[in-house]
BATORPA-765100 format. One record per residue (C-alpha): x, y, z. Coordinates in steps of 0.05 Angstrom, whole numbers, plus 5000, padded with zeros to 4 digits. Layout:
XYZ/...
***
This chain:
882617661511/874217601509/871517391582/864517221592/863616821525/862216111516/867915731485/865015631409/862614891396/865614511341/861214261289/859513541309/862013041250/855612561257/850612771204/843312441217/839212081162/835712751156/840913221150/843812751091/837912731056/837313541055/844513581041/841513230987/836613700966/831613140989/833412770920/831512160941/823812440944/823612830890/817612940845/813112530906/808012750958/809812581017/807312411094/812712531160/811312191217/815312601268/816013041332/820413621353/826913191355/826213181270/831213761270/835913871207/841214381233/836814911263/831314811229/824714271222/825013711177/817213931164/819714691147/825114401099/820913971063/815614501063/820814941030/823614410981/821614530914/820813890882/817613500942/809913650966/808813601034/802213231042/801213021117/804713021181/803712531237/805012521312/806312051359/805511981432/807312641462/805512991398/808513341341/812213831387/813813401444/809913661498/804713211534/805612731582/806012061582/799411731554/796512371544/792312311476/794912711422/789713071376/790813221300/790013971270/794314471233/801414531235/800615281240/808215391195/805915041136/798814891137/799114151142/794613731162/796713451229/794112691258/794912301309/798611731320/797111661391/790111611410/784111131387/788710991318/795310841323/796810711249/795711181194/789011091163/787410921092/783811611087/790211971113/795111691074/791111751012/795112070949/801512050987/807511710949/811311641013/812711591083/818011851114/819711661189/824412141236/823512051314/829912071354/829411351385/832811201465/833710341446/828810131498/823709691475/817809951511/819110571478/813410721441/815511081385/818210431351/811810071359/808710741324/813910651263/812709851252/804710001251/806110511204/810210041158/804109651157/799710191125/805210381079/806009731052/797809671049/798210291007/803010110962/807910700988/815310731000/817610761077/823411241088/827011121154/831711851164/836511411216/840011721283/844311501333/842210961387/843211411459/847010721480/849510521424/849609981384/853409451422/849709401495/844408941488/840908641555/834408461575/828708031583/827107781498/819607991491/814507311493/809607441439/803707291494/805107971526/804308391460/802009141480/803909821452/809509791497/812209211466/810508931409/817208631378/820607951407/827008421421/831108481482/828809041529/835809521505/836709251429/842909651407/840509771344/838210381308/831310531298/833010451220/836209811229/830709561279/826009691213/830809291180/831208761230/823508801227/822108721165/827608171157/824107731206/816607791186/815908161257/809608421232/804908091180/804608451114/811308841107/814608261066/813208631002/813809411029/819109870996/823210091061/829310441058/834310711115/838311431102/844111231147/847811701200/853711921173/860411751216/856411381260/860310751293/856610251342/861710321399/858811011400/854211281464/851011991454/856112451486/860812131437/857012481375/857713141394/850513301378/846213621425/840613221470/834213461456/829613091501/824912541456/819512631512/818513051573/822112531620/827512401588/830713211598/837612981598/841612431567/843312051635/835811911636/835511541572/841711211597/838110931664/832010911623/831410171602/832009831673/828910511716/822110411686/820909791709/819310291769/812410481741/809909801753/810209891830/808210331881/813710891881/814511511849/820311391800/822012141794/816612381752/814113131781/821613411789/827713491747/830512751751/825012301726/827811511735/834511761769/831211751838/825211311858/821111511927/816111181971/811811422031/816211082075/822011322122/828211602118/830510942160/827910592101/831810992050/837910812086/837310172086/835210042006/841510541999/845610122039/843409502002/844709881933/851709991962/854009231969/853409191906/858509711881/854209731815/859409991762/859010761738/853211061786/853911281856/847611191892/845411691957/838611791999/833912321979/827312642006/823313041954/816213271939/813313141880/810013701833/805113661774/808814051715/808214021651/809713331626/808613031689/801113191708/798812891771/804412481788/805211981840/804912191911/803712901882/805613401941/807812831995/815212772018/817711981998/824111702021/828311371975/834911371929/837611731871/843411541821/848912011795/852111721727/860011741756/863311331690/857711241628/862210691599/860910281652/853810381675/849309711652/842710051661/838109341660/843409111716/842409841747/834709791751/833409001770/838509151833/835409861857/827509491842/828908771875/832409241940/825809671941/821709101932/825008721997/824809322040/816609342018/816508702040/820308772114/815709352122/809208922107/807709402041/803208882010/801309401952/808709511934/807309161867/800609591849/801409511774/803108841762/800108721694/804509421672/810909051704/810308431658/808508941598/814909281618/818708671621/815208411562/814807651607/810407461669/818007201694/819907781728/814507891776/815107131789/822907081804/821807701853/815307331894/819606771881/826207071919/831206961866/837407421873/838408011830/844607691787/840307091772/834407431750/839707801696/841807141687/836406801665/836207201602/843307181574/841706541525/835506911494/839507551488/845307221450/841206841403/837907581395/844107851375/846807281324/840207371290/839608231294/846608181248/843908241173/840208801197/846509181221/848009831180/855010071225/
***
């Protein structure tokens, strides 16, 4: 008997948009020049979708494009991302993420297609799915087909929750009138998109979706089997992306919501007390919120890569941090409005006027000014989730011709 070795890992039996389409031989773009908007998590088996398409014989690769965080993944949040060479096939690289945010007409020029592969996490103020409708724009401007390689939804495709974006409070961070966690995936949000003339100009555009194979909504990531490779730099682990959608309302106030260590938006710290700590911790407790244990931490964050100069860089803060005990039960909105509106009454027992510092990012966040107002206003935690069940179910009655799985 062999000691020492890692039990061998079974093949997983989900097969993303882009590993069908290269089981394919990439038939589907045969004889066209095509553009990839992408980043590191565009992996068929080991390998790049860039290097396989470079490498297909019947399909030029004409462009790549990158957006926020850049074609391999690596900067930090808002960081601007700068074009190039993609030094393995000698493709002209551009970016997606700094004073254009759409392809240009220039770029895109002689290019037959588009083809769009970013692993999405289902949180609308992700800003990868902003990136893909503004690039559907230019496609259909251009005359060019949009090719949507589809992957799994980290939540899935049933948990849907959220404030329903007001179009008043359209930003980068939100641009579509979506619940904050959509349960859809990023080739059926296109769908859904499209569908609903979410962005002027795509009525006409030629989009198509290469669906996930054995996919099924009821499906969260561990259940595929594939292996998490982190979309951004805060997001190292799939437990983050689960949190995700209701921790990062966190940036909007004046904490540091993990950022600077190894658990970015599963613990959240303030120059405050240990005393403090306790008590938000005790708070969190009363509420026995469903599949996360909750305990009081005292860390220090550290610039590192990813994470430059963030929040209370090298001061100890006081706060809380989550462990994900049962994933099937975690609601991560429900999660993040209890563990925000507990901080944001201990701020106010302790006179922290400033707690709310970014209060124009909050209501981008939360894609409504209603938020911030139920909070000054003292409404309870279960009523604020309340108040946007109605929106949310119309939301998902209308999201249903877009569904795929």
């Amino acid at each position: 008997m062999l000691t020492g070795c890692a039990p061998e890992q079974e093949p997983s039996p989900i097969r993303p948009g882009a590993e069908v389409l290269a089981g394919n031989d990439f038939e589907r773009l045969s004889g066209q020049r095509v553009g990839v908007i992408a980043n590191h998590t565009a992996r068929v088996d080991t390998a790049h979708l860039v290097d396989r398409l470079a490498a297909a014989p019947d399909v030029a690769l004409g462009a790549i494009f990158a957006p926020e965080h850049g074609f391999r993944g690596t900067a930090g949040a808002g960081e601007a991302i700068e074009g190039g060479q993609d030094p393995r096939t000698g493709t002209p690289v551009y970016s997606l993420y700094d004073d254009t945010r759409r392809p240009t007409p220039e770029e895109i020029e002689g290019l037959d297609a588009l083809v769009f592969d970013v692993q999405d996490v289902g949180a609308r103020f992700y800003t990868y799915i902003t990136t893909m409708g503004l690039a559907m724009q230019a496609a259909a401007e251009a005359d060019l087909q949009f090719v949507v390689l589809d992957r799994p939804n980290p939540l899935g495709g049933t948990y849907t929750s959220g404030f329903v974006l007001e179009p008043a409070h359209e930003t980068f961070v939100g641009r579509y009138p979506i619940p904050v966690a959509y349960g859809l995936t990023i080739g059926e949000l296109a769908r859904y998109v499209q569908a609903e003339g979410l962005l002027t100009g795509i009525e006409s555009l030629d989009l198509s979706v290469v669906p996930v194979e054995g996919w099924a909504r009821d499906m969260q990531w561990p259940d595929t089997g594939l292996e998490w490779t982190p979309p951004s730099p805060n997001l190292p682990a799939w437990e983050t992306a689960l949190l995700y959608p209701g921790m990062c309302f966190f940036e909007g106030v004046r904490v540091n919501e993990g950022r600077g260590t190894n658990r970015p938006f599963l613990r959240v710290g303030a120059p405050w007390s240990p005393e403090a700590a306790q008590r938000v911790v005790d708070t969190l407790r009363t509420y026995d919120l469903a599949g996360v244990a909750v305990d009081t931490i005292a860390y220090t964050p550290r610039s590192m890569r990813g994470a430059p100069s963030p929040r209370f860089e090298g001061e100890r803060v006081y706060g809380f941090e989550l462990d994900v005990t049962d994933p099937d039960e975690v609601d991560p909105l429900a999660v993040g409005i209890h563990a925000l509106h507990a901080m944001y009454r201990r701020a106010q027992a302790l006179g922290d006027t400033d707690f709310v510092s970014r209060p124009d990012h909050l209501t981008r966040l939360a894609g409504t000014d209603r938020l911030l107002r139920l909070l000054r206003t003292g409404a309870s935690p279960d009523s604020i989730i309340a108040s946007w069940q109605k929106e949310v179910a119309a939301f998902r009655s209308r999201r249903s011709s877009a569904l795929l799985y």
